[in-house]
C-alpha positions as protocol buffer text, in pm:
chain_id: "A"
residue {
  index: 1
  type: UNK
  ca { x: 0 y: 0 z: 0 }
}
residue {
  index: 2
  type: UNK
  ca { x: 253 y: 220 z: 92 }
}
residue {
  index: 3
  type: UNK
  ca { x: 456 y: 181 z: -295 }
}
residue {
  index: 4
  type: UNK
  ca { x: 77 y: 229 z: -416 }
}
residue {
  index: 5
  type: UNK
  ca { x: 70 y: 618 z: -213 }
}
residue {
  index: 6
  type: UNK
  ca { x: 394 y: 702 z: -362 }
}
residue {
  index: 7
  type: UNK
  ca { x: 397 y: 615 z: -732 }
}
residue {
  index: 8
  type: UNK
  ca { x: 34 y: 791 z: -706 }
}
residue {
  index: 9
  type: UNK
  ca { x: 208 y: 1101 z: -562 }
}
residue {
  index: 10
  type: UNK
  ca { x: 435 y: 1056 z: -784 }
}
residue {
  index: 11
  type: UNK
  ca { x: 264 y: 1034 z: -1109 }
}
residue {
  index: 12
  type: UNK
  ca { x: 14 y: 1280 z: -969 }
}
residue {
  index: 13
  type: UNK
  ca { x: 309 y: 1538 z: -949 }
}
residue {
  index: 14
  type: UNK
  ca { x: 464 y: 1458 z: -1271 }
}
residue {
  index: 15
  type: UNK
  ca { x: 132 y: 1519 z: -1436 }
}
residue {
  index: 16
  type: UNK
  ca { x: 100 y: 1859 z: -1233 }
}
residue {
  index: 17
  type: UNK
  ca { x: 401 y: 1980 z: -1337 }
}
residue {
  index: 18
  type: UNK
  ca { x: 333 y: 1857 z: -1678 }
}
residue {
  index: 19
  type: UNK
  ca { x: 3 y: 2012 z: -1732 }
}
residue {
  index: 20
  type: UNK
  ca { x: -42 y: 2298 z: -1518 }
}
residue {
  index: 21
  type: UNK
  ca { x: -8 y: 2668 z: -1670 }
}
residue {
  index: 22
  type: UNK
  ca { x: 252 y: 2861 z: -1512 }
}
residue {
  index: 23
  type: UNK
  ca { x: 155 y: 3156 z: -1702 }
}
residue {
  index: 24
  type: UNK
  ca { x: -189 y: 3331 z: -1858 }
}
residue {
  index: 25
  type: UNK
  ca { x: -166 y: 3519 z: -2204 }
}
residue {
  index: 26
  type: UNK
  ca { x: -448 y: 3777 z: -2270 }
}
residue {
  index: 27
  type: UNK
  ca { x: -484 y: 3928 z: -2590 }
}
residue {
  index: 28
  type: UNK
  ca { x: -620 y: 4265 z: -2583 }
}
residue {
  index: 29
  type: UNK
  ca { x: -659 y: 4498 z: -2877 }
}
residue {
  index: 30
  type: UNK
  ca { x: -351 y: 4399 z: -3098 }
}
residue {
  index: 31
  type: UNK
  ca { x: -145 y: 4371 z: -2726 }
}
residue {
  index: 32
  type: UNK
  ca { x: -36 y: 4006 z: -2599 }
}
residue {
  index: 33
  type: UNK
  ca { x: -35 y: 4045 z: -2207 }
}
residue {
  index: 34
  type: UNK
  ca { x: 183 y: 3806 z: -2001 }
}
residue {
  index: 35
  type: UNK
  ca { x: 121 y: 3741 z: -1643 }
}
residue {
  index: 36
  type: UNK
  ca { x: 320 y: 3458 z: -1484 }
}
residue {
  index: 37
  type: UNK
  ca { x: 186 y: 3216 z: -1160 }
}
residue {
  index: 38
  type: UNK
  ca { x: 363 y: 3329 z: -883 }
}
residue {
  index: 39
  type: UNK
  ca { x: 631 y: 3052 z: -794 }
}
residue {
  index: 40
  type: UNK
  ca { x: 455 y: 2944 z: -437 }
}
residue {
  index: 41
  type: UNK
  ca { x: 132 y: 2946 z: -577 }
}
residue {
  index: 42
  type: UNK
  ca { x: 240 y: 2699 z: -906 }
}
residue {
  index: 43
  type: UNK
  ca { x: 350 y: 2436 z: -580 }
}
residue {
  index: 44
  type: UNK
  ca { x: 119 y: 2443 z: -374 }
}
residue {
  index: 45
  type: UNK
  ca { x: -130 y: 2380 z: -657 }
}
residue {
  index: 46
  type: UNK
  ca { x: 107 y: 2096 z: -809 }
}
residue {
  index: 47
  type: UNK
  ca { x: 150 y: 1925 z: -447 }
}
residue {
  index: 48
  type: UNK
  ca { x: -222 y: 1969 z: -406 }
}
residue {
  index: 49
  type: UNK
  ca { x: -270 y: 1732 z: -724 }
}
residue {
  index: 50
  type: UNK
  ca { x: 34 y: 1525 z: -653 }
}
residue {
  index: 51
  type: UNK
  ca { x: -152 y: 1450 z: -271 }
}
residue {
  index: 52
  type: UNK
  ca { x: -487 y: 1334 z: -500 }
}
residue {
  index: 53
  type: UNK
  ca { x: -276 y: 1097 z: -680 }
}
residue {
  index: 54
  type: UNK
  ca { x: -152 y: 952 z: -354 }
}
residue {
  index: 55
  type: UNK
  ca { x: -490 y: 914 z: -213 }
}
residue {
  index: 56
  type: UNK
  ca { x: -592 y: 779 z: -535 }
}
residue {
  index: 57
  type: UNK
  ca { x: -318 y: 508 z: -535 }
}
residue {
  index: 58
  type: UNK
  ca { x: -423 y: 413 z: -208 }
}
residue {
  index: 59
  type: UNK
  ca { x: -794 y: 360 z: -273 }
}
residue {
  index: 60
  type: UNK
  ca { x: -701 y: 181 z: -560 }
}
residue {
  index: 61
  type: UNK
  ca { x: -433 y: -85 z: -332 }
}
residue {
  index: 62
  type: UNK
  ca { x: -727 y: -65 z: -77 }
}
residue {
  index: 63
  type: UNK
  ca { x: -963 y: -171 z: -327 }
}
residue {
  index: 64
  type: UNK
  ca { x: -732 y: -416 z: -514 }
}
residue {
  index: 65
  type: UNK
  ca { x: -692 y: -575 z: -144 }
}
residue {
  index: 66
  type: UNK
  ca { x: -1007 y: -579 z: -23 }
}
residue {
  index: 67
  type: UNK
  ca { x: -1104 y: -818 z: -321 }
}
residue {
  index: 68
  type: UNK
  ca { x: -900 y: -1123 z: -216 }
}
């Protein structure tokens, strides 16, 4: 159970870091507008998802368990 948690974390982090924005573009009027994520904010939002992959992997080993 415990490998299950951390490959979940794991892939839950690599697919944060992966797929998360770390910036917004507007386009206003001919002008392209950049505003980056501020650095604390872009990790707490990736360890947020990487801790939903962790308790995903460990529903998932609970569940697999449970079964036999």
């Amino acid at each position: 159970m415990k490998t299950a948690i951390l490959f979940g974390f794991i892939l839950g982090l690599a697919g944060a870091i992966l797929f998360l924005p770390y910036k917004e573009v507007q386009h206003t009027n001919g002008v392209t507008y950049t505003d980056y994520v501020y650095p604390m904010d872009y990790v707490i939002r990736s360890l947020r998802i990487g801790v939903g992959g962790g308790v995903a992997g460990a529903l998932y080993s609970w569940i697999k368990n449970w079964k036999k």
